[in-house]
C-alpha positions in Angstrom: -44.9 -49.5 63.7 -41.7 -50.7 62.7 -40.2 -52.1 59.4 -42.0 -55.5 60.2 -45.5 -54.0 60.8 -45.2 -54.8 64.5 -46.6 -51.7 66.7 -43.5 -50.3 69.0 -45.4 -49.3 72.1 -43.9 -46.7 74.9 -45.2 -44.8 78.1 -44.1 -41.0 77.3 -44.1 -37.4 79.1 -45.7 -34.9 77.0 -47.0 -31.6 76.7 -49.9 -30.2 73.9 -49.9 -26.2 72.8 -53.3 -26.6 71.3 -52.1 -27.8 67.8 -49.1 -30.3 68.5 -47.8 -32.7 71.0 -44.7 -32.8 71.9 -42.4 -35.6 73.6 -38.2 -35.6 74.3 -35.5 -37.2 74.3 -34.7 -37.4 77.9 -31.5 -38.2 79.5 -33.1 -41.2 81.3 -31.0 -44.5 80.7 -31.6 -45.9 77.7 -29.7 -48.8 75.8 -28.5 -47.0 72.8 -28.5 -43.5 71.9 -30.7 -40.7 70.0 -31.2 -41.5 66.7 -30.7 -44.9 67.0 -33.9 -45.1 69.6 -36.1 -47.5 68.4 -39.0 -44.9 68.3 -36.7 -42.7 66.2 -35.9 -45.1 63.8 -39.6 -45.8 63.4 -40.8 -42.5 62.6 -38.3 -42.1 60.3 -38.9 -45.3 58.6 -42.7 -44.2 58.8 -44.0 -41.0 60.5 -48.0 -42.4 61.4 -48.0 -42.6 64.9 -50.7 -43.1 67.4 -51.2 -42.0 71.3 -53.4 -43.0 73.7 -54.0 -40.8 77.3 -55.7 -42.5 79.7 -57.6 -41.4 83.0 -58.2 -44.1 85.3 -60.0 -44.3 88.3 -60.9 -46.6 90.7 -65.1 -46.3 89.6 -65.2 -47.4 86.0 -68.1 -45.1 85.2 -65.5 -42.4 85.4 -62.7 -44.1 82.9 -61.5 -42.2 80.1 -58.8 -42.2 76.7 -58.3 -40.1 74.0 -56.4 -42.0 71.4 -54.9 -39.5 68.7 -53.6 -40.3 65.5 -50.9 -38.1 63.8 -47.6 -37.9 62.1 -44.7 -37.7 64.5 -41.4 -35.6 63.7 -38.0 -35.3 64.9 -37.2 -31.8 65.6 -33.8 -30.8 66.8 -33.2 -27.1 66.5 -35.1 -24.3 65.6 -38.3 -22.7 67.5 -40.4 -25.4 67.2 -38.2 -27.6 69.7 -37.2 -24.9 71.7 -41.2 -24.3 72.2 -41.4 -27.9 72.8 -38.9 -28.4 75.0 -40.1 -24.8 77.2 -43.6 -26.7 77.4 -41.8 -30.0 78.7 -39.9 -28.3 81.3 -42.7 -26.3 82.0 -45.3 -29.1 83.0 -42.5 -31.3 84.5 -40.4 -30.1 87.1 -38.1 -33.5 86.7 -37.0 -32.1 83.4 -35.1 -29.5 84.6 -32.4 -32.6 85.2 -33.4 -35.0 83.1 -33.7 -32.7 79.6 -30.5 -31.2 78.3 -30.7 -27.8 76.4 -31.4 -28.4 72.9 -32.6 -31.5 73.4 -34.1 -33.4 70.5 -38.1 -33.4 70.8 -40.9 -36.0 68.9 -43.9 -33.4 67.3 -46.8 -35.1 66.6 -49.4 -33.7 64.7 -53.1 -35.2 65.1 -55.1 -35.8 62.3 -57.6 -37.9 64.0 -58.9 -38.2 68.0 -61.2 -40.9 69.5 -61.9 -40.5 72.4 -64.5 -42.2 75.1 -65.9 -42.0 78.5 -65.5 -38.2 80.9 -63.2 -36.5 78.0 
């Protein structure tokens, strides 16, 4: 949410080592830059964040989301982003352009899942 209470909401990559989630900061076109990312200035402003994955499919017996609740964090150095960053170039091949070394990675720890349907 930002400052106003209104929920920021985004499509992300990301990648899950069994404890954490992690998301980048890609070098796709965006209107401003790093820190001053709207996401960014919203977890640093307040770090609760929430996720939802969704499987879809075309028979509705077999939809499913897990929606996860956590607290996000910007990590720019250190092993935690460079583990990050190794699963996010790992699982997407597109990332090998689009990801600069070093980049600066969102880790979100979940403190609460929800999920419903084929999970």
């Amino acid at each position: 949410m930002d400052d106003a209470g209104s929920p920021h909401v985004i499509p992300v990559c990301y990648a899950f080592d069994g404890e954490r989630l992690y998301t980048a900061l890609d070098l796709k076109p965006k209107r401003v830059e790093g820190r001053m990312l709207k996401r960014v200035r919203n977890i640093l402003e307040n770090p609760r964040v929430s996720l939802v994955i969704d499987d879809y499919s075309e028979s509705w017996s077999d939809l499913a989301y897990v929606l996860i609740h956590g607290v996000a964090r910007i990590v720019d150095s250190g092993e935690e982003q460079r583990s990050g960053e190794g699963l996010l170039r790992s699982k997407y091949p597109q990332y090998r352009e689009l990801l600069k070394p070093g980049a600066t990675i969102i880790s979100i720890t979940p403190d609460k899942i929800i999920s419903w349907g084929r999970v």
